[in-house]
PLY file of the C-alpha trace (Angstrom):
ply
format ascii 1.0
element vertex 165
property float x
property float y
property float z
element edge 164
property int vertex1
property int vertex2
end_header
-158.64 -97.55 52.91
-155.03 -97.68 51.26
-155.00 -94.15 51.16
-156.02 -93.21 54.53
-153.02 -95.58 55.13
-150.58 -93.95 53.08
-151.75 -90.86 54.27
-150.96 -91.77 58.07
-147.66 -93.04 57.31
-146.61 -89.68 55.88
-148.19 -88.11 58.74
-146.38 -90.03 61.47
-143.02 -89.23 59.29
-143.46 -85.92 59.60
-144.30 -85.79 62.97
-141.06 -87.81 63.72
-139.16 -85.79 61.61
-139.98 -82.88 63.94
-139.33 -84.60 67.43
-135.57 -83.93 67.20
-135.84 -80.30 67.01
-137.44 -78.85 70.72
-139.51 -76.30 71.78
-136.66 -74.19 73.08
-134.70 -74.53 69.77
-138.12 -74.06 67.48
-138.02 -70.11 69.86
-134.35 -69.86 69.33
-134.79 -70.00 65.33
-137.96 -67.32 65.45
-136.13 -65.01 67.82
-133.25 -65.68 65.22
-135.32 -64.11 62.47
-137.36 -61.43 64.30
-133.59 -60.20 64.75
-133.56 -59.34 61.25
-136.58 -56.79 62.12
-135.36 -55.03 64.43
-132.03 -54.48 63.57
-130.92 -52.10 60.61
-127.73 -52.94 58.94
-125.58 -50.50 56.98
-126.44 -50.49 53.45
-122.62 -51.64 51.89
-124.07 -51.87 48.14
-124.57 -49.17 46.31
-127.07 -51.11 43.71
-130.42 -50.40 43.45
-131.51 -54.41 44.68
-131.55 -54.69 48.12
-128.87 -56.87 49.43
-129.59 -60.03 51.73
-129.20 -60.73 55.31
-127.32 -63.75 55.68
-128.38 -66.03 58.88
-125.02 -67.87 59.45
-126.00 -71.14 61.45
-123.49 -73.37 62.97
-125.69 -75.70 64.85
-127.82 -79.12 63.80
-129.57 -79.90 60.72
-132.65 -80.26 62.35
-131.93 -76.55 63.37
-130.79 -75.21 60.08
-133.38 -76.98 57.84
-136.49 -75.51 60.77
-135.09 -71.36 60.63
-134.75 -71.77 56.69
-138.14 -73.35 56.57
-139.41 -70.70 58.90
-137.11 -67.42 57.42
-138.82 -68.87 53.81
-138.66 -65.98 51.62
-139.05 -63.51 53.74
-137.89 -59.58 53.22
-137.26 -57.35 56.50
-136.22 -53.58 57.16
-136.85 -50.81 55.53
-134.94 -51.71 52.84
-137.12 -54.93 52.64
-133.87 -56.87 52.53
-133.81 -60.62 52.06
-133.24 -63.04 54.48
-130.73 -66.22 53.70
-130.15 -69.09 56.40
-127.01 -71.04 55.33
-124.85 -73.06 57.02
-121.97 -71.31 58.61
-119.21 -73.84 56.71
-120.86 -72.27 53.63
-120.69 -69.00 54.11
-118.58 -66.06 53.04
-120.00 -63.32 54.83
-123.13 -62.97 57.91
-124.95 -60.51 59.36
-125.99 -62.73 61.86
-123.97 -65.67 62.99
-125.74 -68.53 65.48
-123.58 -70.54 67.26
-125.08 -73.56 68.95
-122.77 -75.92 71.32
-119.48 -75.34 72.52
-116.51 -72.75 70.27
-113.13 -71.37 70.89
-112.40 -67.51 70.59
-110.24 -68.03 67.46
-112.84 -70.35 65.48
-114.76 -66.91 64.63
-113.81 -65.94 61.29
-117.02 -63.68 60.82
-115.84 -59.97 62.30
-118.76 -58.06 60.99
-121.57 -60.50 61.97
-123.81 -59.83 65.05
-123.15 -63.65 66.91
-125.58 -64.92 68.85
-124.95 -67.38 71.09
-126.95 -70.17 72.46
-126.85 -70.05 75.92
-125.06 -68.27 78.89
-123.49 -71.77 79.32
-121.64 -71.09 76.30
-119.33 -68.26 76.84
-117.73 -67.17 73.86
-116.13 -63.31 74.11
-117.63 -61.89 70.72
-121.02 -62.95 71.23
-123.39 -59.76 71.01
-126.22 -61.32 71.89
-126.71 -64.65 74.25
-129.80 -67.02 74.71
-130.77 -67.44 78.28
-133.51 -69.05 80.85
-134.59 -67.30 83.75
-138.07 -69.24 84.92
-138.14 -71.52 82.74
-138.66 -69.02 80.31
-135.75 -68.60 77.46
-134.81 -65.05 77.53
-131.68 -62.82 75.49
-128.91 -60.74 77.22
-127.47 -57.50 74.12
-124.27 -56.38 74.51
-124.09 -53.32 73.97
-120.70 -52.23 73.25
-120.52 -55.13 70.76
-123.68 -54.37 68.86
-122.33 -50.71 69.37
-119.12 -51.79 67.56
-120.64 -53.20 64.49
-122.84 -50.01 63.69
-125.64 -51.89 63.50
-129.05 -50.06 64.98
-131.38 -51.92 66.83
-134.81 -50.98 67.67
-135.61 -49.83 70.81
-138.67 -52.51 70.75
-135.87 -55.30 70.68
-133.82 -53.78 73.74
-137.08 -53.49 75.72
-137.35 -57.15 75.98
-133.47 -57.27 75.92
-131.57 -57.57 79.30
-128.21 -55.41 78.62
-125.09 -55.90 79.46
0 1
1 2
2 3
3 4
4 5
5 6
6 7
7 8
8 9
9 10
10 11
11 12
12 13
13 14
14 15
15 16
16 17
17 18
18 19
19 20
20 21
21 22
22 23
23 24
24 25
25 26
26 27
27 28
28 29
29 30
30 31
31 32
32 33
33 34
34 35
35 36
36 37
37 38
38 39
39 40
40 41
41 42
42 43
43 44
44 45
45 46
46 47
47 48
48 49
49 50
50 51
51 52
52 53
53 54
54 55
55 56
56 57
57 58
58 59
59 60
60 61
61 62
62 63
63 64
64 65
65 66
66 67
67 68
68 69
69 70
70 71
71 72
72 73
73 74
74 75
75 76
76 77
77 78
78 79
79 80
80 81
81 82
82 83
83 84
84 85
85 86
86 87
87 88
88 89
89 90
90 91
91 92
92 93
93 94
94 95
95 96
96 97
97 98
98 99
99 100
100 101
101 102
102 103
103 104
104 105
105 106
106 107
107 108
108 109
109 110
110 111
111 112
112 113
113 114
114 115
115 116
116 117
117 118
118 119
119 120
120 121
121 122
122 123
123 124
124 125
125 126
126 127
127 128
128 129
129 130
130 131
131 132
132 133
133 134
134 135
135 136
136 137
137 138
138 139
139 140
140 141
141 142
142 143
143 144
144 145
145 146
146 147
147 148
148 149
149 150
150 151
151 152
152 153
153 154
154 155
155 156
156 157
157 158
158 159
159 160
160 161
161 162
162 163
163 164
């Protein structure tokens, strides 16, 4: 009996833990790492490791602690690169930067990062990629001369579901 107890207390935590973070954010954070799929970066090392993909996140803890939870230890691409969430305060370098909430132009310190934006509420002029709904179904917009910039490739697979810009 004090078990099945204890047990449901650390089930009801968890489930509150998770109530913060909502459905739309829990798709944001797995488009977030199906990113890293279907985009190739340039390979800047010359060791024989492969190097990681950094996932730069400026947005909630809830947010940050679900996509590293999800990302785990995960390896995409061909070179079967690892992926790394971190905090965007604690970075030095990201492929991918996610920017949740409201930024200025100059706070982007990250040139050589794909950002990814959280909604088309949020206009920020760098953003290469920007979370939409349309339907009541959340949706991405590529821009193409910014991905184009970076030399990055992405799969045709992830511009198929893409709307360009």
């Amino acid at each position: 009996m004090l078990f099945t107890g204890l047990f449901s207390c650390f089930f009801c935590t968890a489930v509150y833990a998770d109530r913060p973070l909502g459905m739309e954010d829990k798709l944001k954070a797995a488009y977030l790492l199906n990113f890293t799929k279907f985009i190739e970066w340039p390979d800047t090392t010359e060791m024989t490791l492969p190097s990681t993909i950094r996932i730069c996140v400026d947005a909630t803890p809830e947010f940050l602690e679900f996509l590293s939870q999800l990302v785990g230890d995960r390896r995409v691409g061909r070179l079967k690169r690892k992926v790394e969430v971190v905090a965007r305060s604690a970075s030095k370098g990201c492929e991918l930067l996610y920017l949740q909430g409201k930024h200025t132009p100059d706070s982007l310190q990250d040139e050589n990062a794909i950002v990814v934006t959280d909604s088309d509420d949020n206009f920020f002029p760098d953003a290469a990629i920007v979370f939409y709904t349309e339907n009541r179904k959340l949706r991405f917009e590529i821009n193409r001369e910014k991905i184009d910039a970076l030399k990055v490739t992405v799969s045709s697979e992830l511009l198929k579901l893409a709307r360009i810009r």
